[in-house]
ROROGU-497827 format. One record per residue (C-alpha): x, y, z; residue number from 1. Coordinates in steps of 0.05 Angstrom, whole numbers, plus 5000, padded with zeros to 4 digits. Example, Ala and Ser with C-alpha at 12.3 -4.5 7.8 and 13.67 -1.06 7.14 Angstrom:
2
+------+------+------+-----+
!   xx !   yy !   zz ! pos !
+------+------+------+-----+
! 5246 ! 4910 ! 5156 !   1 !
! 5273 ! 4979 ! 5143 !   2 !
+------+------+------+-----+
//
This chain:
129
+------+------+------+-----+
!   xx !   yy !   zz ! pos !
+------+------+------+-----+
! 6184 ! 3197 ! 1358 !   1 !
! 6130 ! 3251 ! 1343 !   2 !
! 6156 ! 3289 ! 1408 !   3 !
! 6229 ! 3287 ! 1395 !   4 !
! 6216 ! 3322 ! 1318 !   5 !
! 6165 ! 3379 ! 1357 !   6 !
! 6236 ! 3381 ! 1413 !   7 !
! 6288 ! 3383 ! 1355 !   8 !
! 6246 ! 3434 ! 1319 !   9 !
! 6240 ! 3483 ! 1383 !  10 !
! 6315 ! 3478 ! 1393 !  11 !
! 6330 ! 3489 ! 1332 !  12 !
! 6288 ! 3553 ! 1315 !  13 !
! 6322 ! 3575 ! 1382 !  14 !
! 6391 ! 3574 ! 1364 !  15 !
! 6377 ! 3593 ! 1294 !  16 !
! 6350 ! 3655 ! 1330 !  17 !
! 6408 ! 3658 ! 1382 !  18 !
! 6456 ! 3657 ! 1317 !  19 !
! 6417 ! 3714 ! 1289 !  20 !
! 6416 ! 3767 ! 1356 !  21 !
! 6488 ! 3742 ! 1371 !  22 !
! 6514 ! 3761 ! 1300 !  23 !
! 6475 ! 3829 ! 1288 !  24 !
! 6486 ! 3860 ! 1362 !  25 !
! 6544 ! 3901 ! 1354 !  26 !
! 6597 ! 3882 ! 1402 !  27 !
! 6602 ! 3813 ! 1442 !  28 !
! 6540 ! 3799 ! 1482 !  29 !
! 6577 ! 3734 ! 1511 !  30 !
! 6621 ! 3779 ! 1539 !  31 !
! 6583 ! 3833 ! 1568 !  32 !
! 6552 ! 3780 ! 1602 !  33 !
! 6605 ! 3734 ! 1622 !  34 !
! 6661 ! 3781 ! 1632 !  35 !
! 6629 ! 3858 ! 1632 !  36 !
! 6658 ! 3871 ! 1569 !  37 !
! 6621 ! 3871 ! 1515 !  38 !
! 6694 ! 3887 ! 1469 !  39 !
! 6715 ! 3824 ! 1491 !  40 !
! 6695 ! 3749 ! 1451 !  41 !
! 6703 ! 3690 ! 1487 !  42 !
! 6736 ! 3634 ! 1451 !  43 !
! 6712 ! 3553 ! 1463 !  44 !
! 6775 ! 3534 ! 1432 !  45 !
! 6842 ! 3568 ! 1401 !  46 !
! 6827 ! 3592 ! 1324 !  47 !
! 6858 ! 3543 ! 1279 !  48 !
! 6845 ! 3568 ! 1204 !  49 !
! 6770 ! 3582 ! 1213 !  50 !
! 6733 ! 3616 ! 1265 !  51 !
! 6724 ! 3547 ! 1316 !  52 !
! 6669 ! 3598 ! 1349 !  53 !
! 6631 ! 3598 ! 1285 !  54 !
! 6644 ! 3530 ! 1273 !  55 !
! 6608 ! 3500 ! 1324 !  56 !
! 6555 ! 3541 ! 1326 !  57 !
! 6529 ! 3525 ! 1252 !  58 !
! 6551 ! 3461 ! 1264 !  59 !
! 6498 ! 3456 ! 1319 !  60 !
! 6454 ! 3493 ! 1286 !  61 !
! 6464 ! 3453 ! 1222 !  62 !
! 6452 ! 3383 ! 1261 !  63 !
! 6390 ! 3403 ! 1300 !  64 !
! 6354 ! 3430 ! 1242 !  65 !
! 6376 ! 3361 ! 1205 !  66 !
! 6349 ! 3321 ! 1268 !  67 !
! 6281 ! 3366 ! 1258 !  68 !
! 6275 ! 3367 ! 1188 !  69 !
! 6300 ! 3303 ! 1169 !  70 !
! 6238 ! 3272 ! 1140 !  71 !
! 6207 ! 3333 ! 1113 !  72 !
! 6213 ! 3350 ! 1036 !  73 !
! 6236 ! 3416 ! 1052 !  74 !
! 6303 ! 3391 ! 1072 !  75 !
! 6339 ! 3419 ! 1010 !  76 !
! 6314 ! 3487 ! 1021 !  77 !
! 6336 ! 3479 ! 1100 !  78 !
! 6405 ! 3468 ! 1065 !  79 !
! 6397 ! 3528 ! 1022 !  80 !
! 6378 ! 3572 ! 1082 !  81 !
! 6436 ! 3554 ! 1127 !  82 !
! 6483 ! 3558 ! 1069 !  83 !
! 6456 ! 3633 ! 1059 !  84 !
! 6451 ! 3650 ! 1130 !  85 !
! 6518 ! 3632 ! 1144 !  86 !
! 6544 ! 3676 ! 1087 !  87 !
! 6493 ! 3740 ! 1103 !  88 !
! 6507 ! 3742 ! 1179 !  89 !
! 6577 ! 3752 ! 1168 !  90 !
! 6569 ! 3802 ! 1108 !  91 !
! 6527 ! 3841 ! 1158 !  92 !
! 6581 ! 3861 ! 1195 !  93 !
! 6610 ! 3898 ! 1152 !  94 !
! 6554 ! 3946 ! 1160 !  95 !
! 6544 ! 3931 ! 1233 !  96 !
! 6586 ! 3975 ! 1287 !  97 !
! 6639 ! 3956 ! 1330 !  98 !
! 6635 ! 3886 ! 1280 !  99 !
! 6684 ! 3869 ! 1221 ! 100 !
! 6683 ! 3827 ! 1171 ! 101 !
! 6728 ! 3767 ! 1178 ! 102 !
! 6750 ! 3716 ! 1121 ! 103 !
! 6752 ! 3663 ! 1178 ! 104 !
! 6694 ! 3672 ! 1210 ! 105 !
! 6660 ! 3661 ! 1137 ! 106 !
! 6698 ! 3608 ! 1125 ! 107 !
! 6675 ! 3572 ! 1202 ! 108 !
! 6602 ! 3586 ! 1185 ! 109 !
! 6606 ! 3549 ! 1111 ! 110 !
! 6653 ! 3497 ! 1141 ! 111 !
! 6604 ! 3480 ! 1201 ! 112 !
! 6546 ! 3483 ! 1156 ! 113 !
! 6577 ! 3436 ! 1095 ! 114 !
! 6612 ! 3390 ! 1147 ! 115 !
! 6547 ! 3369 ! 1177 ! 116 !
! 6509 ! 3367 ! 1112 ! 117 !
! 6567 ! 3323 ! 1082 ! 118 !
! 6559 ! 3278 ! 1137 ! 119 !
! 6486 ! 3269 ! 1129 ! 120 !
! 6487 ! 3257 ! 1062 ! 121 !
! 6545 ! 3202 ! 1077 ! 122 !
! 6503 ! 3170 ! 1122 ! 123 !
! 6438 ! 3173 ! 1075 ! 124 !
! 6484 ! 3135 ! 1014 ! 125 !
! 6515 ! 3086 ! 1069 ! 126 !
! 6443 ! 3062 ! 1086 ! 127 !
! 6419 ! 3061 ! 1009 ! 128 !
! 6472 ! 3000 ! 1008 ! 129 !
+------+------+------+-----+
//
C-alpha cells in the first residue's frame, strides 16, 4: 500500500504543478500545442454554468491529493490549500495578459474542489456507522 501513497503523491504534486503553469501562462498552452493557437482553449465538454474545464481539473487534482494524503493529519490543511489555490489561480488572471477573470471558471475550481471533499467526507461518516 506503501507504493500506491509514494504513486498518488507524485501524481498529485504533478498536476497540482500542471494546474499552476497552465493557469499563470498567459494564453492557452493546450492550444498552442494541440491546435497552433495558443488564443484558442480547448473544451472536454460544452460549459454548463461553471467552467467543466476547471471542473475536472480540481476535481482530479482534489481526488489524487485525497488518495495521497488520506491518512496523514495534514489533510485539513490539504483542504485549505486547494480551496485557496482554486480561488488565487483564477484571481491571477486578472493581472495576467491575454487572461480574464471569469465568474465561471471560479465557480468550476470551488465546485471541483468542494464536490470531491463533500464526497470524502460522506464516505468517512458512512463508514463511522
Amino acid at each position: 500500500m506503501n507504493k500506491f501513497k509514494i504513486v498518488y503523491k507524485l501524481i498529485f504534486h504533478f498536476l497540482n504543478i500542471l494546474i499552476i503553469i497552465l493557469s499563470i501562462y498567459p494564453g492557452s498552452l493546450l492550444g498552442c500545442y494541440l491546435f497552433n493557437d495558443c488564443n484558442y482553449d480547448p473544451q472536454i465538454t460544452k460549459d454548463f454554468i461553471v467552467s467543466t474545464n476547471h471542473l475536472y481539473a480540481f476535481s482530479i487534482l482534489t481526488l489524487f491529493g485525497i488518495l495521497a494524503y488520506n491518512k496523514n493529519s495534514n489533510i485539513k490543511f490539504l483542504f485549505v490549500y486547494l480551496i485557496f489555490i482554486s480561488i488565487i489561480l483564477e484571481l491571477l488572471h486578472i493581472v495576467i495578459p491575454v487572461r480574464a477573470f471569469q465568474i465561471a471558471d471560479l465557480f468550476g475550481n470551488f465546485i471541483g474542489v468542494i464536490l470531491i471533499i463533500s464526497i470524502y467526507f460522506i464516505k468517512n461518516e458512512f463508514y463511522k456507522i
